[in-house]
BALUM-348205 format. One record per residue (C-alpha): residue number from 1; x, y, z; residue in one letter. Coordinates in Angstrom, 2 decimals. Layout:
BALUM-348205
<pt NUM <X Y Z> "a">
...
This chain:
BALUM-348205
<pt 1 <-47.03 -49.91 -43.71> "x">
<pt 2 <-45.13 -46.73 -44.33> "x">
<pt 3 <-47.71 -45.30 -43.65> "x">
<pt 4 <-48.25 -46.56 -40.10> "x">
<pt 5 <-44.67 -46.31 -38.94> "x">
<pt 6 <-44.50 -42.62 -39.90> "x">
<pt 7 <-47.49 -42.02 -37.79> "x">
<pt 8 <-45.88 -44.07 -34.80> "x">
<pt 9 <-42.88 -42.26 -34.97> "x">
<pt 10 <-44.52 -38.76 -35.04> "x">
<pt 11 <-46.85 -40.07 -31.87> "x">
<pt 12 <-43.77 -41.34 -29.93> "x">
<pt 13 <-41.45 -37.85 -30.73> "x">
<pt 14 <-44.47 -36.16 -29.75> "x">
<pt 15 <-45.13 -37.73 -26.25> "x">
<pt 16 <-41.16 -37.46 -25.86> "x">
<pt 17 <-41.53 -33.62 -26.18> "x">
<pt 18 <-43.86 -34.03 -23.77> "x">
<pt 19 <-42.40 -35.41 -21.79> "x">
<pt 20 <-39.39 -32.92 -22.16> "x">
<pt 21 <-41.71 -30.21 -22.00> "x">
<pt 22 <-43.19 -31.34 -18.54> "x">
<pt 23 <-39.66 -32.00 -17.06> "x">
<pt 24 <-38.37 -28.35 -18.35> "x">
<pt 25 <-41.62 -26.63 -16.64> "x">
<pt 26 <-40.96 -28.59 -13.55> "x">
<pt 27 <-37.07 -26.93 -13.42> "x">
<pt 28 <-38.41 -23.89 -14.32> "x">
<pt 29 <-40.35 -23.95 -11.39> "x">
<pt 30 <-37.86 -25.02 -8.86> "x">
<pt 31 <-35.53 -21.91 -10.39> "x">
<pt 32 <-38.05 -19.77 -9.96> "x">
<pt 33 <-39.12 -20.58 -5.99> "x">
<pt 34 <-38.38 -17.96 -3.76> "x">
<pt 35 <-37.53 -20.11 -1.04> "x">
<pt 36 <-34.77 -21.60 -3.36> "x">
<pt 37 <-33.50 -18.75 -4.72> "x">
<pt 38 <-33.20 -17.28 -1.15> "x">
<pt 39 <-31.99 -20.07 0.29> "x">
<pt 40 <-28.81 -20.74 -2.59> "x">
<pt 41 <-28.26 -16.94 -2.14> "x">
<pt 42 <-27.63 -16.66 1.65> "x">
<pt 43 <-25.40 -19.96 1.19> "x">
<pt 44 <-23.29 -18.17 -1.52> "x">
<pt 45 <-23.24 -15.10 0.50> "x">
<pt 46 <-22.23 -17.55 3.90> "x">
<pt 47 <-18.98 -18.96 1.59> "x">
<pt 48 <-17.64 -15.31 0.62> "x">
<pt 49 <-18.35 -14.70 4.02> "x">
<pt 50 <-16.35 -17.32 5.30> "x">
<pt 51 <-13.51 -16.82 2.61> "x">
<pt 52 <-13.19 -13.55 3.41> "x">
<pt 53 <-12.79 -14.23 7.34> "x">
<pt 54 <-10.33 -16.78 6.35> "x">
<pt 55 <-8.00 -14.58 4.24> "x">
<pt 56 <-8.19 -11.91 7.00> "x">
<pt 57 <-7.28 -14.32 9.48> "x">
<pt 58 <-4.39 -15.09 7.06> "x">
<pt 59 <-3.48 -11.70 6.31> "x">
<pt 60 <-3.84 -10.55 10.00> "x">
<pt 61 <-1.54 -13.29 10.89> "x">
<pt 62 <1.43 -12.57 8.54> "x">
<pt 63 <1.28 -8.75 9.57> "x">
<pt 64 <1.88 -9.65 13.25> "x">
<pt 65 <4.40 -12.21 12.20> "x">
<pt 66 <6.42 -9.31 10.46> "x">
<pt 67 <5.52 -6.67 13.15> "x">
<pt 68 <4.09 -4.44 10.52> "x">
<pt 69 <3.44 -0.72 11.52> "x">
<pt 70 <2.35 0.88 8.71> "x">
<pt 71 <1.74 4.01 10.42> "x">
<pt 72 <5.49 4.08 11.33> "x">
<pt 73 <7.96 6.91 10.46> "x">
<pt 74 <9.72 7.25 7.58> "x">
<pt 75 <13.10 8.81 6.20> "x">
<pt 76 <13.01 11.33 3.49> "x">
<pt 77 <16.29 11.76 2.73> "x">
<pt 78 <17.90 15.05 1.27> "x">
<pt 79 <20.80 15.15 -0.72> "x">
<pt 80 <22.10 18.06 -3.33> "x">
<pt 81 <25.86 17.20 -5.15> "x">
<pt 82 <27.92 14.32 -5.10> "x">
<pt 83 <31.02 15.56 -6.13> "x">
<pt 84 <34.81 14.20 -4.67> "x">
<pt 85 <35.43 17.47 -3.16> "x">
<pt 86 <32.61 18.78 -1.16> "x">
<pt 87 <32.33 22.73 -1.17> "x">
<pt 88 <29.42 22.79 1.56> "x">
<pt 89 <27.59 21.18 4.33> "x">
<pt 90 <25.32 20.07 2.42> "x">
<pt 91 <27.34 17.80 -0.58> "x">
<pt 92 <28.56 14.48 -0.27> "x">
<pt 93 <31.34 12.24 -2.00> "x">
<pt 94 <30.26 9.36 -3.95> "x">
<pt 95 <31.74 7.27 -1.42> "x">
<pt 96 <29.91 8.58 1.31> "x">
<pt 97 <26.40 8.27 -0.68> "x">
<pt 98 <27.58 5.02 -2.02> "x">
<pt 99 <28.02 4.05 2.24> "x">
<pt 100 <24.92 5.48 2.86> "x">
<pt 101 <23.06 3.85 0.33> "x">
<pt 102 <24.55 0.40 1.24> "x">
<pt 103 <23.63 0.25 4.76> "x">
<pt 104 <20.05 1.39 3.75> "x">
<pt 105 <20.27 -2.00 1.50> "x">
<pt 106 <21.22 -4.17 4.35> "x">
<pt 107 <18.82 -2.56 6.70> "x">
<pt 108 <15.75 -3.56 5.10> "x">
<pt 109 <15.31 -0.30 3.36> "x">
<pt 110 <13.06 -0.02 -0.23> "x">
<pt 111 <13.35 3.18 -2.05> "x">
<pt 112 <10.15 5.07 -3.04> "x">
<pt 113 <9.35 8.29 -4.67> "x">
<pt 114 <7.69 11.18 -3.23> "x">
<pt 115 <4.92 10.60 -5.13> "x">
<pt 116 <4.55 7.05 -4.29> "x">
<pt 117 <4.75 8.17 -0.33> "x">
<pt 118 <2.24 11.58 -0.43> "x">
<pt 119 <-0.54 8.99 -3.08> "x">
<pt 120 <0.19 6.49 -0.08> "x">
<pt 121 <1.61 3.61 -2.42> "x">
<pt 122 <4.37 2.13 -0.58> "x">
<pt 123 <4.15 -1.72 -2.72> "x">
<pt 124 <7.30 -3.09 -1.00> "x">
<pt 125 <7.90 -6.47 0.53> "x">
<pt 126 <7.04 -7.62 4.09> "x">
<pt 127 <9.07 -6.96 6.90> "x">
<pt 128 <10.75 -3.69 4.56> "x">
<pt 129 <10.81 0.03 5.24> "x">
<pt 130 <10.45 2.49 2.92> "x">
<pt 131 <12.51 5.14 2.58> "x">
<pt 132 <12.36 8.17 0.23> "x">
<pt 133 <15.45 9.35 -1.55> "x">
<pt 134 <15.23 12.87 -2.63> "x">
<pt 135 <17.69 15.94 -4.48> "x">
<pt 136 <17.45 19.05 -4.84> "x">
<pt 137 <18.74 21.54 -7.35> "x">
<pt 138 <19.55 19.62 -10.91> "x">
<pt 139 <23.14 19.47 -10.37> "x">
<pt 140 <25.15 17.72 -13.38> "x">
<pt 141 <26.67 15.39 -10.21> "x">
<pt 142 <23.16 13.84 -9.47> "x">
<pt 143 <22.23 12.76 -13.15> "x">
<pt 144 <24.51 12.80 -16.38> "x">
<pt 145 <24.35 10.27 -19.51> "x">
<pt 146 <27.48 8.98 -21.87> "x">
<pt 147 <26.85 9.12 -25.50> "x">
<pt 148 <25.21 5.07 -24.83> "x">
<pt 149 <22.68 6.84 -23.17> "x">
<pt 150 <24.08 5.26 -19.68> "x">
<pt 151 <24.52 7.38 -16.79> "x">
<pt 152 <28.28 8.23 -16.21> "x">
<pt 153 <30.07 6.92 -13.34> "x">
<pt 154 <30.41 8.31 -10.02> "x">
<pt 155 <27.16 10.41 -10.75> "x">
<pt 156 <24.25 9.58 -7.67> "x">
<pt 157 <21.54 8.02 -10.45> "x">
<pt 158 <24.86 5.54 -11.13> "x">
<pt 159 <25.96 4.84 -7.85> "x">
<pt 160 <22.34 4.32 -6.98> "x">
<pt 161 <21.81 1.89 -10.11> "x">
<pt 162 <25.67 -0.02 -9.07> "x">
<pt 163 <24.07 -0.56 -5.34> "x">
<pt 164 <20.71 -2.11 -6.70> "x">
<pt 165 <22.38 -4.59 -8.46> "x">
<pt 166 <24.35 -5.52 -5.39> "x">
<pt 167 <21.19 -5.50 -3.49> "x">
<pt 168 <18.12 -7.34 -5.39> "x">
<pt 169 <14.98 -5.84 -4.21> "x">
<pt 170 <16.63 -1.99 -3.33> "x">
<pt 171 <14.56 -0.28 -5.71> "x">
<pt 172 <16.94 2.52 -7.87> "x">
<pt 173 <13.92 5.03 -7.62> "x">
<pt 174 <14.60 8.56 -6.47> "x">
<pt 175 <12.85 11.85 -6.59> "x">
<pt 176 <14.91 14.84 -8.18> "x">
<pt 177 <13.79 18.25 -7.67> "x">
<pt 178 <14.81 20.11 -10.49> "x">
<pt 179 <15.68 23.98 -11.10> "x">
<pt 180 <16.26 26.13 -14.54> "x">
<pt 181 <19.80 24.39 -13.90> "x">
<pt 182 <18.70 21.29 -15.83> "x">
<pt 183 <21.42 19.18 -14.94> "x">
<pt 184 <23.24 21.94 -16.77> "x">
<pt 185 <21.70 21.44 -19.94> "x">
<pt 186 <20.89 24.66 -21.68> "x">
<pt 187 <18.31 23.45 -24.06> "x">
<pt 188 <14.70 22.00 -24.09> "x">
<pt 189 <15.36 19.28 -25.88> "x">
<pt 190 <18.32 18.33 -23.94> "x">
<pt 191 <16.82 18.89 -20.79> "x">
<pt 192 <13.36 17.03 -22.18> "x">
<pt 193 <16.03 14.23 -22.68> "x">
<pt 194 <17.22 14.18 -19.55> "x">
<pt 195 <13.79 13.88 -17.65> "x">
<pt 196 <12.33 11.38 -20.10> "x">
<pt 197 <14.87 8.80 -19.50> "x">
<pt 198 <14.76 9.67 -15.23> "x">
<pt 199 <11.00 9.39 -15.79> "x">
<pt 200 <11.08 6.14 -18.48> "x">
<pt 201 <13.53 4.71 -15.50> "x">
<pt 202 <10.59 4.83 -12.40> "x">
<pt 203 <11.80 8.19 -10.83> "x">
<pt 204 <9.85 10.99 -10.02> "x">
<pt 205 <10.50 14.61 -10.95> "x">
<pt 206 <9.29 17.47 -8.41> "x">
<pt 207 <8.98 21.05 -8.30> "x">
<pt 208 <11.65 22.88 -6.86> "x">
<pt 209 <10.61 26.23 -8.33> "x">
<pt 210 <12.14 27.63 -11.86> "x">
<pt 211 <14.43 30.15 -9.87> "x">
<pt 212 <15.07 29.06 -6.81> "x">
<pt 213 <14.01 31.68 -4.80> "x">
<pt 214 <12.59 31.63 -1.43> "x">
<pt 215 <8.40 31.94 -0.73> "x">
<pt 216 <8.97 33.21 2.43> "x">
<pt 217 <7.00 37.11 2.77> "x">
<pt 218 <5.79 36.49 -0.45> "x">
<pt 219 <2.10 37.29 -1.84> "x">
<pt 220 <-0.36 34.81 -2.67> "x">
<pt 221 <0.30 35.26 -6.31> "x">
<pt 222 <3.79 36.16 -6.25> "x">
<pt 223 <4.14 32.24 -4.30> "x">
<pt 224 <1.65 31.36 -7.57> "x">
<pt 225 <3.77 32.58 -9.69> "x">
<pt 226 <7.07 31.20 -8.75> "x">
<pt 227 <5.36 27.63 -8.36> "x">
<pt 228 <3.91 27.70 -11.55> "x">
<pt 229 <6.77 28.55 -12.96> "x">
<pt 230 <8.89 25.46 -11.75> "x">
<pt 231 <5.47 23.52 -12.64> "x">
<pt 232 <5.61 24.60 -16.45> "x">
<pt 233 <9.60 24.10 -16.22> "x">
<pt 234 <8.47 19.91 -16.08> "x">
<pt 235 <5.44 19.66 -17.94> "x">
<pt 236 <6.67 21.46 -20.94> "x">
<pt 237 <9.30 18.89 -21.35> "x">
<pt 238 <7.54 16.04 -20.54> "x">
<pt 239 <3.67 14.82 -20.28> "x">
<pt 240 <4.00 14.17 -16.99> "x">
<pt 241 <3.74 16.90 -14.38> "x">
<pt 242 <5.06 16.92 -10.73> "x">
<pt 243 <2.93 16.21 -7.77> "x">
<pt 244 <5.26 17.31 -4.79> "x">
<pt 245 <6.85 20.24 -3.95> "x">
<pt 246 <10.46 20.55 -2.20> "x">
<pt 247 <10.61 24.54 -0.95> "x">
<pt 248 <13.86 26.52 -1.80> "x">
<pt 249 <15.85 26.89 1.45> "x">
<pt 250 <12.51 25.29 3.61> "x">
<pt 251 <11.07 28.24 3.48> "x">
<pt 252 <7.42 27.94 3.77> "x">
<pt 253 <5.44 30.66 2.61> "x">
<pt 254 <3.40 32.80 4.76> "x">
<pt 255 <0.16 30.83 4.54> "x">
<pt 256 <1.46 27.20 4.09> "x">
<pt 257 <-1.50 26.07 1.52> "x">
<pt 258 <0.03 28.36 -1.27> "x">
<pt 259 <2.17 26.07 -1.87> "x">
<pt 260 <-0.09 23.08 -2.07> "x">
<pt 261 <-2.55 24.59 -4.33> "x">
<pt 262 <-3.21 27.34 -6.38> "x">
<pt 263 <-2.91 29.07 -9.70> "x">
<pt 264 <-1.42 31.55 -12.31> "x">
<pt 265 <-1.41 32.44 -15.81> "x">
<pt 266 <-3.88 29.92 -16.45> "x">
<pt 267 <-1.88 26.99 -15.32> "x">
<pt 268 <-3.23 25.00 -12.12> "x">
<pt 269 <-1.39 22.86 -9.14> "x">
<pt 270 <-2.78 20.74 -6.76> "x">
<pt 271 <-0.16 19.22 -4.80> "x">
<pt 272 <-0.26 16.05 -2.95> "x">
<pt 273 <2.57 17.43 -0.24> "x">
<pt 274 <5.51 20.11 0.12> "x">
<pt 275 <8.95 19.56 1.44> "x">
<pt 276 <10.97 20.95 4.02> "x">
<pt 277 <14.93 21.13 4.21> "x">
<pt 278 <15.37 18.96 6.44> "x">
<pt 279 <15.12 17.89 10.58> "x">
<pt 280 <13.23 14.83 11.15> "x">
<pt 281 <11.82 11.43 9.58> "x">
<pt 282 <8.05 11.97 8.26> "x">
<pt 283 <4.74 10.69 9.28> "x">
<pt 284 <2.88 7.61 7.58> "x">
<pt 285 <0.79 8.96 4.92> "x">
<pt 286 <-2.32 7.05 6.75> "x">
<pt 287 <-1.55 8.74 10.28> "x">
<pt 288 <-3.54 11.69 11.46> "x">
<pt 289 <-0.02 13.41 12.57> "x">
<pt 290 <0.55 13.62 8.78> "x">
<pt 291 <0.85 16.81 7.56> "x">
<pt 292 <1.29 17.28 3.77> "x">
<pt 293 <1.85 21.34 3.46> "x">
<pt 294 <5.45 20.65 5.48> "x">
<pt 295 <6.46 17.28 5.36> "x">
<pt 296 <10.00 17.09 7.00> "x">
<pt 297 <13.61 15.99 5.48> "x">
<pt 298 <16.67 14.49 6.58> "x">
<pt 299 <19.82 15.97 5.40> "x">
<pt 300 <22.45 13.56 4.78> "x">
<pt 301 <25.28 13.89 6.84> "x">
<pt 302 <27.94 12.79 9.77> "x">
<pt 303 <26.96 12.78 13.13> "x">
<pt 304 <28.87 16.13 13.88> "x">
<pt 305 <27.79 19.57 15.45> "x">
<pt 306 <24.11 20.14 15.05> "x">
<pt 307 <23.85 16.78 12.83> "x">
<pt 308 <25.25 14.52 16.18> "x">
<pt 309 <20.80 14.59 16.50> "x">
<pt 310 <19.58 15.65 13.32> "x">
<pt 311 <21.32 14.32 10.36> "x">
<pt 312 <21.04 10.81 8.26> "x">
<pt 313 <23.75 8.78 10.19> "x">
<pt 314 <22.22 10.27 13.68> "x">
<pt 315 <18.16 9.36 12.47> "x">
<pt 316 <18.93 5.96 11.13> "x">
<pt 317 <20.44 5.14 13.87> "x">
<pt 318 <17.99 5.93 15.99> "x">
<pt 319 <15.51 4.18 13.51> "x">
<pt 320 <17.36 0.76 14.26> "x">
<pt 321 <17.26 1.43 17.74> "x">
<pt 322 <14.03 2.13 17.76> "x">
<pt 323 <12.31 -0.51 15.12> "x">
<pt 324 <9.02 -0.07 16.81> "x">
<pt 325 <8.80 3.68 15.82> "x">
<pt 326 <9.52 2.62 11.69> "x">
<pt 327 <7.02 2.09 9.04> "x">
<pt 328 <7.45 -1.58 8.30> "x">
<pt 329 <5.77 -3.25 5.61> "x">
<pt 330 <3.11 -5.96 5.52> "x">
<pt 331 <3.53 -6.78 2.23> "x">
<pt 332 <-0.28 -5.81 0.71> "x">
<pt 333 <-0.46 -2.35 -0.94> "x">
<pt 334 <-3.87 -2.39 -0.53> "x">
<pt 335 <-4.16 -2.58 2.91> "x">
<pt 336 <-2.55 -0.52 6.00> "x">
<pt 337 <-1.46 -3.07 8.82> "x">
<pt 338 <-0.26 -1.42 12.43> "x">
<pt 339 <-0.83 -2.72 16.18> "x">
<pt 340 <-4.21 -2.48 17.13> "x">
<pt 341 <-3.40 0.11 19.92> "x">
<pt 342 <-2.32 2.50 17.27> "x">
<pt 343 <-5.74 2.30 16.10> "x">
<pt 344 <-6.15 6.34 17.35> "x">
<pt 345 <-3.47 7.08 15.08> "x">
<pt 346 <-5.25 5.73 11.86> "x">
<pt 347 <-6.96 8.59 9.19> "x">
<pt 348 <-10.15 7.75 8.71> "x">
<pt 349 <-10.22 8.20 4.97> "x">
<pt 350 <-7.83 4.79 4.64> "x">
<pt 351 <-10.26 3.29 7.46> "x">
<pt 352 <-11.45 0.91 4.37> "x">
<pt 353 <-7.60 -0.32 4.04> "x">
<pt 354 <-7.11 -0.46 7.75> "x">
<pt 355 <-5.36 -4.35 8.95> "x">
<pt 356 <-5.28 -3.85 13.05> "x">
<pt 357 <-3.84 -6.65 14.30> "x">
């Protein structure tokens, strides 16, 4: 008897596995069908398809609903000191920044840095325009810290920290273009201090040259030279080198590329765009009329003598007047939204990012 139920059980597992085995070779089989495997493939591929068309639709839509123009101008603004008793054109009273800054805030403005513009990533919300906040020089007025480690009042990295708070969203990014000066620090480590917390805080250090001197008439290597210079000025402090150039004075040198690219003493630059002094609002860094070896400045001031046309106060208001003309935002950094007729307009190295609507 124990015997015979052994056996039975061994003869029924066995024509189970069998039966197993002949179900298994029949799936197998069906995998394996070309027709199948074609057919479950070009499905798969028809539901991305569709997906895809659906969140372009979606995308395409929200662009238009903002009236995104991504190849729009934007403001590069210039400033140098912000002290309570200006001693030039060119310097402005905390209060007057402080204004400035404010209406910025309530008119949809985002602040970027110049290397967020030139690398063409603007990540700011839909509907907002960038704008690019820029000084030259290192003056102790623009950036200064207590002993806290806080920067002191009344300083432009303060005022521009106060008027963020007041304004969620209004980034307190800038770029400073920095000089021997150092904020008037005379020592590495001070000034290393000084450009790790700007740098720690989401701003951007540039090259304004070590000296200061103008490239204009200057040779190839003598514009080298003085670039490198302002380039070793950064990275010796900090890991982090600059990618933009802001020209002493706007002075461009005689061939405009030297001051994109080039190299001395062993030490390389490779730029991603040079600054002017000032003038105009700058191109989209997707539109062909983009032109990184001068991109232009605004200087910040009243609307008075030649600034009635070509200052900040003058250029944003002709920026609100003229909302069609601004970059505005469609809310994706990874794509570049504008009205399909500006399609001409597009650089066809973004062409992979382009949203036409």
């Amino acid at each position: 008897m124990d015997r015979l139920r052994v056996i039975g059980v061994v003869v029924v597992t066995a024509a189970a596995g069998a039966t197993l085995a002949g179900c298994m070779g029949q799936d197998e089989k069906q995998e394996k069908d070309p027709a199948a495997v074609a057919a479950a493939a070009k499905a798969s591929a028809a539901s991305a398809a569709a997906k895809k068309a659906t969140l372009l639709k979606a995308k395409t839509a929200a662009a238009a609903q903002v009236h995104a123009n991504e190849l729009g101008q934007i403001p590069v603004l210039m400033y140098h000191r912000i002290v309570d008793k200006p001693g030039t054109q060119d310097d402005r009273t905390p209060q007057q920044f402080r204004t400035e800054l404010e209406r910025l805030a309530r008119e949809n403005y985002v602040p970027i840095t110049a290397a967020e513009y030139v690398g063409g990533r603007i990540d700011i919300p839909a509907g907002k325009h960038p704008v690019v906040l820029t000084f030259d020089d290192s003056s102790p007025s623009q950036f200064a810290l207590d002993g806290t480690g806080a920067p002191k009042p009344n300083t432009a990295v303060a005022i521009l920290e106060e008027v963020a708070k007041q304004h969620p969203g209004f980034r307190p990014v800038a770029t400073l273009y920095v000089t021997r000066d150092m904020f008037g620090k005379s020592t590495p480590e001070e000034g290393a201090e000084m450009l790790m917390w700007l740098r720690d805080k989401g701003f951007d250090i540039g090259n304004h040259t070590r000296d200061h001197k103008s490239l204009r008439g200057k040779s190839q290597s003598e514009v080298a030279s003085e670039v490198v210079a302002g380039h070793k000025l950064i990275s010796d402090l900090i890991t982090s080198g600059p990618v933009t150039l802001a020209l002493p004075y706007g002075n461009q040198p005689n061939t405009k590329e030297w001051g994109l690219k080039g190299a001395s003493g062993g030490v390389s630059y490779d730029y991603g765009g040079v600054f002017l002094a000032g003038y105009t609002p700058a191109e989209s860094p997707f539109s062909k009329k983009f032109d990184p070896v001068g991109i232009p400045r605004i200087r910040s001031m009243d609307k008075t003598g030649d600034c009635a046309k070509f200052c900040s106060i003058a250029w944003l208001d002709w920026l609100q007047a003229n909302s069609d003309e601004r970059y505005t935002s469609d809310g994706d950094v990874n794509t570049v939204a504008f009205p399909k007729f500006k399609s001409p307009f597009m650089m066809k190295r973004f062409g992979d990012r382009a949203l036409p609507y």
